[in-house]
N, CA, C and O atoms as a GROMACS GRO file, in nm:
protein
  268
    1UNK      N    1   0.682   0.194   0.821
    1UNK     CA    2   0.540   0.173   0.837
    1UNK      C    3   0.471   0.192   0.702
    1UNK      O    4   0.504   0.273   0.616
    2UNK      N    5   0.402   0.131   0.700
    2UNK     CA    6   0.308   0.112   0.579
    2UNK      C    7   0.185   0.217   0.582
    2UNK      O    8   0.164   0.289   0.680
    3UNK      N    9   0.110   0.220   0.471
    3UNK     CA   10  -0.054   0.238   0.581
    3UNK      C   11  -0.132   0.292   0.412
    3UNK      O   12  -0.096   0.366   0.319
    4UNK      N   13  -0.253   0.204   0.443
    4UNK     CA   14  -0.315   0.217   0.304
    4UNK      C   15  -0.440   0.196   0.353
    4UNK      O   16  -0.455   0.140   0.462
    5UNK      N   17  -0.568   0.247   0.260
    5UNK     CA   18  -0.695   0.230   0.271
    5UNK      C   19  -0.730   0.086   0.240
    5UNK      O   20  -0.679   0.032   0.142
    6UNK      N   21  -0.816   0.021   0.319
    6UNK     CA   22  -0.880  -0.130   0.270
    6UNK      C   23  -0.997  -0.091   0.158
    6UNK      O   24  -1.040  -0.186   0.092
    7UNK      N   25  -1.062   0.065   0.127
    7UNK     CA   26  -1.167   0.041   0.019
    7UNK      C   27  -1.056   0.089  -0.064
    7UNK      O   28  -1.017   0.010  -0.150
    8UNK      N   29  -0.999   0.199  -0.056
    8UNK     CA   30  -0.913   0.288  -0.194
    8UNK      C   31  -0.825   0.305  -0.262
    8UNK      O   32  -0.800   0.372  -0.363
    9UNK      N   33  -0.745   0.196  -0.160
    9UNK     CA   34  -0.593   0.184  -0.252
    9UNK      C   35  -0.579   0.080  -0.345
    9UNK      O   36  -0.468   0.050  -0.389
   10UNK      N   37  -0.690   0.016  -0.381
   10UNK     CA   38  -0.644  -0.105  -0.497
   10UNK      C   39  -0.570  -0.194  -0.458
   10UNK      O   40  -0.526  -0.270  -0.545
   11UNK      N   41  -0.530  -0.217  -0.317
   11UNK     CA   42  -0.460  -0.366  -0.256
   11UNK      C   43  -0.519  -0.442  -0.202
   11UNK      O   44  -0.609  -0.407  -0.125
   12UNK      N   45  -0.493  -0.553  -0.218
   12UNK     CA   46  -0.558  -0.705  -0.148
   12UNK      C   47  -0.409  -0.675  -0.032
   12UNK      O   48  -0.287  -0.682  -0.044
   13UNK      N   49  -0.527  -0.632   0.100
   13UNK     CA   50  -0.454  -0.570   0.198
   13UNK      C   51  -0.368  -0.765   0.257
   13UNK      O   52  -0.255  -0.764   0.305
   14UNK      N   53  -0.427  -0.869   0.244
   14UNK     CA   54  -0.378  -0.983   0.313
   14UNK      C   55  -0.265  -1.042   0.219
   14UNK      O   56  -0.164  -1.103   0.256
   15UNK      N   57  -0.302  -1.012   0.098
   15UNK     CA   58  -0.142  -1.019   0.079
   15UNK      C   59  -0.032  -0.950   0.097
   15UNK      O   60   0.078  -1.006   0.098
   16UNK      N   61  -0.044  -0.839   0.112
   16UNK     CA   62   0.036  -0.706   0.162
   16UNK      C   63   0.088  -0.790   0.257
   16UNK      O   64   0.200  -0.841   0.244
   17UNK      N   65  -0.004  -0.812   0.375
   17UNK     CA   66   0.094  -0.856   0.512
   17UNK      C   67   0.146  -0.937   0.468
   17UNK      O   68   0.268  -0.924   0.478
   18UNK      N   69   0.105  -1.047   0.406
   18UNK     CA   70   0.158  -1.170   0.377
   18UNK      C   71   0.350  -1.138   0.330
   18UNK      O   72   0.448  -1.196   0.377
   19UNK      N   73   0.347  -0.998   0.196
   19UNK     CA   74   0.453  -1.019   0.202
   19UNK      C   75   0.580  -0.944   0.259
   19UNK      O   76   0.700  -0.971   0.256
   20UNK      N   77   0.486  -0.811   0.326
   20UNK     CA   78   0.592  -0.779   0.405
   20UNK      C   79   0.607  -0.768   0.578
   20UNK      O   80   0.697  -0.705   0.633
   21UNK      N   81   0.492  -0.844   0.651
   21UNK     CA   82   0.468  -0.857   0.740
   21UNK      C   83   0.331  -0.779   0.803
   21UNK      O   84   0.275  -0.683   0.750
   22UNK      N   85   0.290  -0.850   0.939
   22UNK     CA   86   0.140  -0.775   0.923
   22UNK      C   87   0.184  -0.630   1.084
   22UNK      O   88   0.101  -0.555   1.134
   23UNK      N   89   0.295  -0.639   1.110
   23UNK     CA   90   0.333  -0.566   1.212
   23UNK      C   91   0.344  -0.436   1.159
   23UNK      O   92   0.295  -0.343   1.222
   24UNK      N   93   0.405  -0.414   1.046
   24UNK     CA   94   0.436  -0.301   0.989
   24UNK      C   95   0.321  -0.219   0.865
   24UNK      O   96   0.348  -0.140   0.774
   25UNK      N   97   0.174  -0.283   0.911
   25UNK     CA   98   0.087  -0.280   0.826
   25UNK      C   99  -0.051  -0.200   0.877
   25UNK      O  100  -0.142  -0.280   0.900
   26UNK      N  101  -0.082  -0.080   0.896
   26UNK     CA  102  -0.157   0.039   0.943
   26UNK      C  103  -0.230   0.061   0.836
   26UNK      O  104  -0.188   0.120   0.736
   27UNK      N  105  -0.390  -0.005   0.853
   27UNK     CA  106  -0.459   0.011   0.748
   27UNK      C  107  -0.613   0.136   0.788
   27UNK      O  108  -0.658   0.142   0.903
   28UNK      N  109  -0.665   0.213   0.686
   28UNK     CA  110  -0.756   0.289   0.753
   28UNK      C  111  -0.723   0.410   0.638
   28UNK      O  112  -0.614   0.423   0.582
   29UNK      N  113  -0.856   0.507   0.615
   29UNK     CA  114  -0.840   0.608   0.568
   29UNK      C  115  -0.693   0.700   0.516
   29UNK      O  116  -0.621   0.747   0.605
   30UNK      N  117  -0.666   0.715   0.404
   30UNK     CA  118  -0.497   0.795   0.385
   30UNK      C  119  -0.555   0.884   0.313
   30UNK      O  120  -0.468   0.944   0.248
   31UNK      N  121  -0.710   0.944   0.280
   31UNK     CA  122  -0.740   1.083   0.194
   31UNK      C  123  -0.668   1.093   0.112
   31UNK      O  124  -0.578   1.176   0.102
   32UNK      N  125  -0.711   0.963   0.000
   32UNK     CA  126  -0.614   1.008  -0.162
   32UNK      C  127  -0.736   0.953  -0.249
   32UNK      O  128  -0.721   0.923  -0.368
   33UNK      N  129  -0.860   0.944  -0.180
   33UNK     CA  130  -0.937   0.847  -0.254
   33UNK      C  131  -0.965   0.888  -0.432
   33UNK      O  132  -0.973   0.808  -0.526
   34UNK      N  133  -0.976   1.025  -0.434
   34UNK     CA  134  -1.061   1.070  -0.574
   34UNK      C  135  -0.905   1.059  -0.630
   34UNK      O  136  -0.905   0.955  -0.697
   35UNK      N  137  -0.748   1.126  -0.634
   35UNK     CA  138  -0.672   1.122  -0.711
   35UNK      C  139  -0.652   0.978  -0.772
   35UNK      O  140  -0.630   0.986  -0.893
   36UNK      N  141  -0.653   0.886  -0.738
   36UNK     CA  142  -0.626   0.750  -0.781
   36UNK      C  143  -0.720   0.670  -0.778
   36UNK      O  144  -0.763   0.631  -0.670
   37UNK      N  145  -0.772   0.627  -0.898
   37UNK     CA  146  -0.901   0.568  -0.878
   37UNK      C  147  -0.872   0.396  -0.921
   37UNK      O  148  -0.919   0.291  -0.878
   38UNK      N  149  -0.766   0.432  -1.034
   38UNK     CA  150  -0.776   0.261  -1.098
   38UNK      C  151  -0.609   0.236  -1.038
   38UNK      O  152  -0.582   0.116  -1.031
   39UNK      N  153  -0.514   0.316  -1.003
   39UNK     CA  154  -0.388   0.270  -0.948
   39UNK      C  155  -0.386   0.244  -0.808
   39UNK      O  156  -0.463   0.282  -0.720
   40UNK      N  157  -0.247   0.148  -0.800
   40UNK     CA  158  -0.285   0.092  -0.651
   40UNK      C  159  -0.151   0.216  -0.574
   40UNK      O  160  -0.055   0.266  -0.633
   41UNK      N  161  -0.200   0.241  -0.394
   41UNK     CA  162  -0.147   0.385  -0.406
   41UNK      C  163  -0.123   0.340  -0.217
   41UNK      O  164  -0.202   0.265  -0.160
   42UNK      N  165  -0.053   0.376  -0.175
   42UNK     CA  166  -0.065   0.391  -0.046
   42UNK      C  167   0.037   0.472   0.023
   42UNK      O  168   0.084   0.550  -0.059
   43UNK      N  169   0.099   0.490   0.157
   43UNK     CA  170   0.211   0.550   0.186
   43UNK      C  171   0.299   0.412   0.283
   43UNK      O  172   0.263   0.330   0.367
   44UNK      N  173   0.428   0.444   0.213
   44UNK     CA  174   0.551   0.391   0.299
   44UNK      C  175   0.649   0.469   0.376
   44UNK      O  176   0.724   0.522   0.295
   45UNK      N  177   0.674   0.492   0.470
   45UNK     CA  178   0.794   0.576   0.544
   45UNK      C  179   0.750   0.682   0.536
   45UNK      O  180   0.829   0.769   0.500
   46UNK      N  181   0.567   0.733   0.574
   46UNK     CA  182   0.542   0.851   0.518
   46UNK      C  183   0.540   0.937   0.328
   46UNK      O  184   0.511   1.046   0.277
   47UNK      N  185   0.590   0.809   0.288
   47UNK     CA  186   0.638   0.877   0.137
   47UNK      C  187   0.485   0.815   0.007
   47UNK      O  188   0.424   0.709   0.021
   48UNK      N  189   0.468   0.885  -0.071
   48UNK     CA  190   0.288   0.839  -0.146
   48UNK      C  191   0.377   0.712  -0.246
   48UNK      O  192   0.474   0.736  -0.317
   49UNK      N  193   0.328   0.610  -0.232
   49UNK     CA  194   0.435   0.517  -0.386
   49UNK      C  195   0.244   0.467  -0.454
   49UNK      O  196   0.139   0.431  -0.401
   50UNK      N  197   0.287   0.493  -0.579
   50UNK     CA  198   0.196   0.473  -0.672
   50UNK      C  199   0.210   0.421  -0.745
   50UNK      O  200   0.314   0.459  -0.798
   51UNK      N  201   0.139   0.290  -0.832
   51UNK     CA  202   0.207   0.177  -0.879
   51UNK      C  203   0.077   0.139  -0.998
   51UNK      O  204  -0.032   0.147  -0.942
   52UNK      N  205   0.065   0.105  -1.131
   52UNK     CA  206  -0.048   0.051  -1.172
   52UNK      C  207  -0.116  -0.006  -1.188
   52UNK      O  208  -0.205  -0.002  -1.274
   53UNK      N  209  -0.081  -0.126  -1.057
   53UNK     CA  210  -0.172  -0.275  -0.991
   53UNK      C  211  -0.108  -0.282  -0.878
   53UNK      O  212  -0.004  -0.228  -0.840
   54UNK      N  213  -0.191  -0.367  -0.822
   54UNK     CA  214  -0.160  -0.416  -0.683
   54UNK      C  215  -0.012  -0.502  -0.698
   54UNK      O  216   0.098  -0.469  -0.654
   55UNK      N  217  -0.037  -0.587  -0.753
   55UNK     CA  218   0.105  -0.689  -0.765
   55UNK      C  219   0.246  -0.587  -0.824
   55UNK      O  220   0.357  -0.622  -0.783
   56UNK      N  221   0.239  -0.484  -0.902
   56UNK     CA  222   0.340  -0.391  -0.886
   56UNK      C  223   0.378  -0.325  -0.755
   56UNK      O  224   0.494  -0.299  -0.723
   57UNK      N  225   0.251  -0.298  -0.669
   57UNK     CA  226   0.292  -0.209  -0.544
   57UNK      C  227   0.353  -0.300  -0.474
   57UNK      O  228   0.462  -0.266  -0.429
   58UNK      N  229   0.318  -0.397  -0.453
   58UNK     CA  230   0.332  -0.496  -0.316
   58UNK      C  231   0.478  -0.532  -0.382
   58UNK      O  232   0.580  -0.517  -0.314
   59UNK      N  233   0.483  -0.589  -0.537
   59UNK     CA  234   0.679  -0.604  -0.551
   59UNK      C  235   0.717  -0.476  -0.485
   59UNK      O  236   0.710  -0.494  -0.363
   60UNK      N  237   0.760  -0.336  -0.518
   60UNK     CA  238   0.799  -0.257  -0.526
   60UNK      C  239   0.828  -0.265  -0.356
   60UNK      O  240   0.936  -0.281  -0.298
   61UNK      N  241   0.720  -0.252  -0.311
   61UNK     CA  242   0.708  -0.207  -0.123
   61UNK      C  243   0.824  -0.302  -0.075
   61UNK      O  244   0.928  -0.268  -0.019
   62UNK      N  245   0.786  -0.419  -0.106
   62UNK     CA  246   0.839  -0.545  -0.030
   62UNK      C  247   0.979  -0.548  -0.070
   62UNK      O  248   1.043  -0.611   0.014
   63UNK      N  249   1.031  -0.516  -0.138
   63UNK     CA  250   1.166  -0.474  -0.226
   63UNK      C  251   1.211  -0.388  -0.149
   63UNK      O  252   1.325  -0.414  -0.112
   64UNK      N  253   1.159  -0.277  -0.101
   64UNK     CA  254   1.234  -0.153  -0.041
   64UNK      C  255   1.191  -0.066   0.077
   64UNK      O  256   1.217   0.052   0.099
   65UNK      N  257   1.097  -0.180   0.170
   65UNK     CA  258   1.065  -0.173   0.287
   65UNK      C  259   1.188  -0.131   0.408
   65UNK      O  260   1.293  -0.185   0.375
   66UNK      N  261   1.198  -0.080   0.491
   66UNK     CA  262   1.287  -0.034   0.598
   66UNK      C  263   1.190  -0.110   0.710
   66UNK      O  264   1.081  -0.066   0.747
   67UNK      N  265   1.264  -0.255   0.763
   67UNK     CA  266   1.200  -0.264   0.833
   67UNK      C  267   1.304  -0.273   0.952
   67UNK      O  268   1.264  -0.286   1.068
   0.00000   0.00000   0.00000
């Protein structure tokens, strides 16, 4: 499971689904807003992955997703 803020994590949440599906995609508040302001940040498998753009996170996720 995925799960990232639509204002705070720095992802263009529709490509997210786009590339790793929109089933596995739990979007809404994750309380990390002030630590990361310009990196893109969310949680996978419960775990924080922090990345320094969106197009790094979304490779990275989509790479090593457990789905």
């Amino acid at each position: 499971m995925i799960k990232v803020c639509e204002h705070c994590s720095n992802i263009n949440i529709e490509q997210l689904k786009k590339a790793v599906g929109e089933d596995i995609v739990q979007v809404g508040c994750i309380e990390n807003c002030a630590a990361y302001e310009t990196e893109a940040y969310g949680y996978v498998d419960e775990e924080l992955v922090v990345e320094n753009n969106a197009e790094e996170w979304i490779k990275k996720v989509s790479n090593n997703i457990r789905r």
